[in-house]
Structure formats: structure tokens, C-alpha cells
N, C-alpha and C positions, 0 to 999 in steps of 0.2 A: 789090207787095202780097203776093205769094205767101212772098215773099224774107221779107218783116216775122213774119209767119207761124209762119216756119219758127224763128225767132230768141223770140219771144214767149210762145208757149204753155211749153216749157220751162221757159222761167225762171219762169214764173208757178207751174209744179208745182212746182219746188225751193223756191218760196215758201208757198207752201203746207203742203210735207213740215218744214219749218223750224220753222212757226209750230206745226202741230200738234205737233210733238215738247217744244217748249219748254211746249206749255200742259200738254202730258202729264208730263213732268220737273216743272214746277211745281205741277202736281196731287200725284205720288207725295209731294213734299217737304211737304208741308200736311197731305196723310195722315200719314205718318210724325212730324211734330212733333205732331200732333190728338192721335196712339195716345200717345207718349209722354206727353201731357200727360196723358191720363186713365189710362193706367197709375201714372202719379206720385202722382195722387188717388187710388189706390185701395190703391197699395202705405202711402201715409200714415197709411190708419188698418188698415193689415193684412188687408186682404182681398184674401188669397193665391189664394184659389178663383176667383175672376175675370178672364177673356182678352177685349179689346179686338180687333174688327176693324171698322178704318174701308174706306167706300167712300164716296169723298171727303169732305165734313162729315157723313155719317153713321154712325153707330157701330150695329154690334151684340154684345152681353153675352151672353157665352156662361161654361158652369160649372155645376158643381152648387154649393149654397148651402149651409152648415148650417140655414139659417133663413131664414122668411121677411124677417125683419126684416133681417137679413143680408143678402138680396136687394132689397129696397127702398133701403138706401142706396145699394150699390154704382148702382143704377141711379139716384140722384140725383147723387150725386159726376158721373158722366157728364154729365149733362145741367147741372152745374154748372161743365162744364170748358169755358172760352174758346173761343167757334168749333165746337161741336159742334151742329149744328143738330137732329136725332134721334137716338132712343135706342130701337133695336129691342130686345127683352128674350129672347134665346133660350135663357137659364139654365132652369136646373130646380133641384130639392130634393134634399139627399141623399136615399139610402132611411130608413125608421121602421123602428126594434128595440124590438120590446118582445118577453119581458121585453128590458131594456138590462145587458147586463154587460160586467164587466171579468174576468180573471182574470191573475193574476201567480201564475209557480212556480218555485220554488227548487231548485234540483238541484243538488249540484257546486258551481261556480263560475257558474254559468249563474244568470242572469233572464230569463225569457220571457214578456212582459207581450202579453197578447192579447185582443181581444175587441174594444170600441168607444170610440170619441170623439166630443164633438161638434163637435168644429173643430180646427183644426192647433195651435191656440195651446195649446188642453189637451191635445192627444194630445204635443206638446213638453215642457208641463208636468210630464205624470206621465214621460217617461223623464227628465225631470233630476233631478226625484225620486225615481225610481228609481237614476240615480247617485250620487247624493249618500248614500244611503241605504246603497248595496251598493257604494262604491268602488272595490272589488278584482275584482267580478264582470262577467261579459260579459254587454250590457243586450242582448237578442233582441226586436227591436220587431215584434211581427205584430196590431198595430194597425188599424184599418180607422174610416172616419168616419161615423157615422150619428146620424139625430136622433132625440131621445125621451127623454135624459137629463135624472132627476132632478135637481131642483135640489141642490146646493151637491154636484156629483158630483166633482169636483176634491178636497172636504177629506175626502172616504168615501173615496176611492183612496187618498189620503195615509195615512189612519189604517187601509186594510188592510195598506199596504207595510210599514208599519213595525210591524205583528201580526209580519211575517215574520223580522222579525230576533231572536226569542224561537223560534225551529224552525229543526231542522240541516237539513230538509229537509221543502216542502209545499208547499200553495197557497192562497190569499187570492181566492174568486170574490164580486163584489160583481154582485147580480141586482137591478135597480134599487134601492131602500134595502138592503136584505135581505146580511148577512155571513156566507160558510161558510168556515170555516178548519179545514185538515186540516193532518198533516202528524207530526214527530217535534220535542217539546219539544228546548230546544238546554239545561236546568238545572231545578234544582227550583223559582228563582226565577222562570223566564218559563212555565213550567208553570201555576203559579199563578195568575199574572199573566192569561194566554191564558182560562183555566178562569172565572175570577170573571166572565168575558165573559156568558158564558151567559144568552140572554134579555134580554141589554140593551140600552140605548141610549144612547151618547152625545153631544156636545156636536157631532159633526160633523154628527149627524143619522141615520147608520149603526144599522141594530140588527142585533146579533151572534143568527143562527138557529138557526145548524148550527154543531158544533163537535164535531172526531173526531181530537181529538190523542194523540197516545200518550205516556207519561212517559217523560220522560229515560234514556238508558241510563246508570249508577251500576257504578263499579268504584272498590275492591270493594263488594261484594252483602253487607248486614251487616244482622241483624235479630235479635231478642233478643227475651226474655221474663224482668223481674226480680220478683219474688213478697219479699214481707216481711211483718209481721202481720198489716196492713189490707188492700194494695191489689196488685194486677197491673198491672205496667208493661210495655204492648206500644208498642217503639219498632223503628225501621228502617224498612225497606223489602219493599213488596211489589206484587205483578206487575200488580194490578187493583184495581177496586172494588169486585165482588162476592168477589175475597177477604179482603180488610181489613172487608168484611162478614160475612161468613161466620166469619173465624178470632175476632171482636169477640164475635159469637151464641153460638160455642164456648166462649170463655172462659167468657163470662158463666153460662153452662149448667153445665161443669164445675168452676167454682168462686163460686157462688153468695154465699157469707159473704166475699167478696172484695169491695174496689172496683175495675172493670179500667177501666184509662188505657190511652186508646187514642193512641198519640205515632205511628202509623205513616206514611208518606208513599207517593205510587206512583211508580215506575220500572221501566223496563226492562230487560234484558240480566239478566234471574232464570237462577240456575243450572237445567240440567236438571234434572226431578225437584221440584221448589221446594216443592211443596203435599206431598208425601209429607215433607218436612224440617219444614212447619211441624208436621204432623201428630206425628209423634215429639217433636217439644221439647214439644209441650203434655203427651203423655203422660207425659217424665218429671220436667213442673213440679210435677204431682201428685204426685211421691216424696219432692219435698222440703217440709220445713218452711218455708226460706224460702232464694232464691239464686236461682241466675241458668242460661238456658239460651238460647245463642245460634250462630248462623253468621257466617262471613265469610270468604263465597265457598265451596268445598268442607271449610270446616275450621269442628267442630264445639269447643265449649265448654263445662262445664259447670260450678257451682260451687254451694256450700252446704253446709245440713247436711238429710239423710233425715228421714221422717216416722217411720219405725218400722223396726226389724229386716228385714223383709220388706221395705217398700221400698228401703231401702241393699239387700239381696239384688237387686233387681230393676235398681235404677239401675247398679250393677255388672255385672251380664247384657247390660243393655242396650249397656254399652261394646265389648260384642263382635259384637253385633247390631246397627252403625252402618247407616243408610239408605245405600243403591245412589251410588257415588262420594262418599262423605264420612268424612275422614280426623279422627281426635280431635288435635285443637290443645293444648288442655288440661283437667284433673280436678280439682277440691281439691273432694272429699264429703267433707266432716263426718258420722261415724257418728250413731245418733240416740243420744240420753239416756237413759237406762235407768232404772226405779227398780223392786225394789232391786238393788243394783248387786252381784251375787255373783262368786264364783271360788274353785276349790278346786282344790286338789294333793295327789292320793294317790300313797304310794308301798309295793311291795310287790316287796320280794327287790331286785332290780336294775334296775326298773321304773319308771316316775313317768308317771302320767296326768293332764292337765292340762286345766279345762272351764273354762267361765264367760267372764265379760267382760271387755275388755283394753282401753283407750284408742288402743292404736298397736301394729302388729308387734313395735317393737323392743323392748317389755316384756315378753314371752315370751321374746325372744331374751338381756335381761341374768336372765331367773328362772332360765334353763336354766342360762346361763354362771356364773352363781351358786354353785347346785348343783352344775356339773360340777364346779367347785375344789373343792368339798368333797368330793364322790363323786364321782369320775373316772368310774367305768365304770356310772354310770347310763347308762339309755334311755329318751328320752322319746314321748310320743306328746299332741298338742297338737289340743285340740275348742272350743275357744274362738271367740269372736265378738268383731269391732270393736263397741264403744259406747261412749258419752259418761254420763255421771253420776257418776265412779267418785271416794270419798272423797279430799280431799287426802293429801299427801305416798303415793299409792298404789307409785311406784317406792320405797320406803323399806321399803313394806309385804310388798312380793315380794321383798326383799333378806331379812326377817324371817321369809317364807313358806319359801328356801329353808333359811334356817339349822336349821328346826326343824322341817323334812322330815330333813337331814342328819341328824339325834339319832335318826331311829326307824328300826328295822327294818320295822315296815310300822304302815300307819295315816295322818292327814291331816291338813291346814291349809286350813282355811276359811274367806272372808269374806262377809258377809253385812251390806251397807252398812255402818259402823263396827267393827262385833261380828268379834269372831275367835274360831275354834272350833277346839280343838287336840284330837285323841283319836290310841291309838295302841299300840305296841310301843317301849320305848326300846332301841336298840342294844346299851346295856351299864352297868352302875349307873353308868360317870362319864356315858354319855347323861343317863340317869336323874334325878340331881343337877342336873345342869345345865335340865333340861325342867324341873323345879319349883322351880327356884328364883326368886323373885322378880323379881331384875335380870334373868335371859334371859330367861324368859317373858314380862316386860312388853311389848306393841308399841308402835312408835312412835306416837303423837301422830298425830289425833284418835281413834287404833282403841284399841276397851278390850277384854281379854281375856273373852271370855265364857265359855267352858268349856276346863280344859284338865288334858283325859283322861287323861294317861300313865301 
């Protein structure tokens, strides 16, 4: 009996250890198909946030949810999966943001989209969008999931991203509905574009609040002021709004009998100086009757014709009086018009003094050379003014001015719009002769002889 004993108990433990192990193997293996079965139901309709652990047919759901509703399936799917007998619920909710934002910035080559989601599927959506959008750029996801996002918050991120590609650099913060976009226009077209934003609402839902864009930087830097009978034309570029305001008030102020067009646009990368440059071209649009006064870049331009005497005197001062880094490009001032249009040439002994109004330099330059062929060893001394008015064929009439200074020893040739005034000493009776006789003394076409003194 002893002997059965000793043989019996043994075997019965080895029987024992046997069975338990295989009901334990059989257990983990039913666990493990149960997990996989309800992982499968849960990964089918994408609910990623959800971790299954069985202890034996029983499950518990662990996870943060974006939603409640979120969390309610996933704990049906469970209790819908084959062989699952309970469904312990140890999930929780993600955390609530409010306000709920997003913000994407653009630097460099860089996207850095940061702020909230409300579940993976959209925190994926906006970086694909973010790729697709920024190709070339490095997408920087600092991301995080939380609930409390407005509705249709996936097409309000779409429609700030793509704000972004109208700026070389900025950022796009969407604060539940609410759009703030800062940053440096990328042209004068998305400037615009960006700007007309202001206070709206569109179709995604998005209303644009804030907006602190700066315009375009512009090379070259070109701005102009063109003046004609009626109207002032202010076209280019300029630094701000309160100056394209303020230079508009100006105009309008110092030249009231004017229409002023305002063509001007904003942009950045203004030369140093910029407002002290506007300041001077206005001053010297008032010299002219009508023409043009502009920059491009540090180089100044000027064009027209003068209001009066005095202001050709001034506009011409002013050419050497350029504002602080600004070099003259180019001039073509038209002297003003004169009426009446005089000039006279006296001569006394070896002498000839020469006054009045000229159209150009060089017609002083051929009355002298004139003269000088006839009288070599004159000396001249020249007081004359550029001006505009002066009768046709007037080089004809300085040709005729000096022939009949040549004839006198002393005494003068005068005009006085058409009219010419001859008085005098003649050099010698063949001077003499010649000074009254009809053919010499007549001048040329349209001038008529008015007095002639000899």
C-alpha cells in the first residue's frame, strides 16, 4: 500500500501541472485572438485612440477620445466583437481649448503648423495640406489634440494656409472662427488680395479680424508726380497709408485749381530719406507750368516747361540743392514764355553789351560769332535770360542784329516782339549808306523796321 503510494500521488501532480498549463495556453490564445478581433473593429473605422486589454472574455477600453461620441462607438464595436462578454470603459476625453486655435508660420523654408486638433484624421489632414500647398518646405508638426473645435474647422485652416502663400514670410492664427494674418506681402497682387480680407467672411466660414501685413518690397522704388492743364497725376509707390494720405491732402492743398489722381500703390524697401524726396518734388511741381517730377531709386528726374522767370531761376537752384543721397538722372526745363519778348545789343568803341531774352544758349553764342566775323576785336559782355515766346525766324533776326551793330560806331539794335529799333553812330558814310538803305535795313520776315536812327 505504501509502495502504490509512493508511485501515485506523483503522477497525479504531473497531471494536474499538465492540465493547468494547457487550460492557461488555451486561455492566453482566446485572449489574444478576442484583442485582435476588437482591435480589427476598431482600427476599421479609424479609431486610432483606442487600446484593448483582455483578461480572459473580458475587455477593458483604455484612451483618451476626441469625443464623446467617439467614445460611445468604440465601446460598441467591443461589445459587438465575437466572444467578448464585458466591456469595462476606462477611456477618458481629450482635454477642452477654448479659445481653440491653430497657427501655421512661414519663415525660410520652414512650416511650423502648431496649436490644436480634434482627432488624428484632421491633425493628418491639415499637414497634407500643408504639403501639398508648400511642396519645397519643411512641414514642422507641433500639433497636439484637443476638443472644442468649431465646426467646419478643417476648410478655416485650408483657407488660412493658403493666405500664406501670398507672404514671403508670416503667420496665419485661426482662434476659433476668428482669422489673424501678419506677415510681408510676397507682390502687389497678393497684397491686395490679403488686404480686401479685412472684416470678412467667407464661404469656409473663417472671418478675417486682424490683419498686419506689410507691402511688398519693390526694386526699383519709382514714384512720380505728372501735372498738365487740368489734373495731377500721383503714380508709384509709397512707404505707407498715412503717407499716400497725407502727400494726396498736400496736393490737393497746394494746388487746389487742379484735379489730383491718386495712382499710388504701397510697398516696401522705400529709400532712406523717402518723405523728405516726396517733399521736394512737390515743391518743384509748383515751378512748373506743366511736366513731370519723379524718382527711381536715388536718381531724380525732372521735366517740363517753368511757370515764370523766377521759377526756371528756382528750379534751376534747386538742381544743385538735391535732397541727402539723391543723384539728378535727368533735366529737360523748358524756360517759361515771355510776353513781350525783347533783346537788345548795344555797342560802344570796342564793346557790345548784350540783355534781354534768348530761347537757348546757343543763340548768343552764333550773335557773337556773327559779329565777331565782322568785328574781330569786339568784347562782349552777355545779361540775358532763357525764355520761351520769342517771334519766329528769331536766329535770322540776331544774324540781322549783328550786321547792323557792325555798321555803327556806337549806338543799338532792338527788339521788341516783331518791331526792331535801330539808333546810332554809323562808322563811316559807306556805314551810313548802307544803314538807310532800304534793302539793308529791311529785317527779315515777320520783324518790321520801326525806327531806324542813323
Amino acid at each position: 500500500m505504501v509502495r502504490w503510494t509512493k508511485w501515485i500521488v506523483p503522477g497525479l501532480l504531473v497531471i494536474a501541472l499538465l492540465s493547468f498549463l494547457a487550460i492557461r495556453f488555451e486561455t492566453a490564445e482566446i485572449q489574444a485572438d478576442l484583442a485582435a478581433k476588437a482591435e480589427g473593429a476598431l482600427s476599421g473605422e479609424r479609431i486610432s485612440w483606442a487600446s484593448v486589454a483582455m483578461d480572459g472574455r473580458d475587455a477593458t477600453l483604455s484612451g483618451s477620445a476626441p469625443n464623446e461620441s467617439s467614445r460611445a462607438r468604440a465601446r460598441q464595436l467591443l461589445l459587438q466583437t465575437y466572444d467578448i462578454r464585458v466591456v469595462s470603459d476606462g477611456s477618458d476625453l481629450i482635454a477642452l481649448q477654448d479659445p481653440y486655435t491653430l497657427t501655421a508660420k512661414k519663415l525660410d523654408d520652414k512650416l511650423t503648423v502648431d496649436g490644436f486638433a480634434p482627432d488624428e484624421e484632421t491633425r493628418s489632414a491639415i499637414l497634407a495640406n500643408a504639403r501639398d500647398t508648400f511642396p519645397s518646405f519643411e512641414i514642422i508638426d507641433d500639433q497636439s489634440l484637443a476638443r472644442g473645435a468649431p465646426d467646419g474647422f478643417s476648410e478655416m485652416s485650408a483657407f488660412g494656409l493658403q493666405k500664406l502663400t501670398g507672404l514671403i514670410s508670416g503667420e496665419v492664427t485661426l482662434s476659433g472662427t476668428n482669422l489673424a494674418i501678419s506677415g510681408i506681402a510676397q507682390d502687389l497682387e497678393s497684397y491686395a488680395d490679403i488686404i480686401s480680407l479685412a472684416n470678412s467672411k467667407n464661404t469656409s466660414g473663417v472671418e478675417v479680424t486682424q490683419l498686419d501685413i506689410t507691402p511688398p518690397p519693390i526694386s526699383p522704388y519709382e514714384w512720380a508726380l505728372q501735372l498738365d492743364e487740368q489734373t495731377i497725376i500721383a503714380r508709384g509707390f509709397v512707404a505707407s497709408e498715412s503717407q499716400r494720405e497725407a502727400l494726396t491732402e498736400r496736393l490737393n492743398s497746394m494746388f487746389p485749381q487742379f484735379a489730383v489722381i491718386e495712382e499710388m500703390q504701397l510697398a516696401s524697401n522705400a529709400p532712406s530719406g523717402f518723405q523728405e524726396r516726396l517733399d521736394f518734388a512737390t515743391v518743384q511741381l509748383g515751378h512748373l507750368r506743366a511736366g513731370t517730377v519723379g524718382f527711381e531709386d536715388d536718381m531724380i528726374s525732372i521735366s517740363g516747361q517753368a511757370q515764370n522767370l523766377q521759377a526756371f531761376d528756382e528750379l534751376r537752384k534747386s538742381l544743385n540743392e538735391l535732397p541727402n543721397g539723391v543723384s539728378l538722372h535727368s533735366q529737360e526745363i523748358s524756360p517759361p514764355v515771355v510776353q513781350p519778348y525783347i533783346w537788345s545789343g548795344t555797342i560802344a568803341g570796342d564793346g557790345v553789351a548784350v540783355s534781354g531774352f534768348v530761347p537757348t544758349g546757343q543763340t548768343i553764342q552764333s550773335f557773337t560769332d556773327a559779329l565777331t566775323e565782322l568785328r574781330p576785336s569786339l568784347k562782349f559782355t552777355a545779361q540775358t535770360r532763357l525764355a520761351l515766346g520769342n517771334p519766329e525766324a528769331f536766329p535770322d533776326a540776331m544774324s540781322y542784329a549783328a550786321r547792323r551793330l557792325s555798321e555803327l560806331e556806337s549806338g543799338s539794335v532792338s527788339f521788341e516782339g516783331n518791331a526792331v529799333f535801330v539808333a546810332g553812330v554809323a562808322r563811316s558814310s559807306e556805314s551810313y549808306l548802307t544803314a538807310v538803305s532800304p534793302e539793308a535795313s529791311t529785317p527779315p520776315e515777320p520783324y518790321t523796321l520801326a525806327t531806324n536812327d542813323v
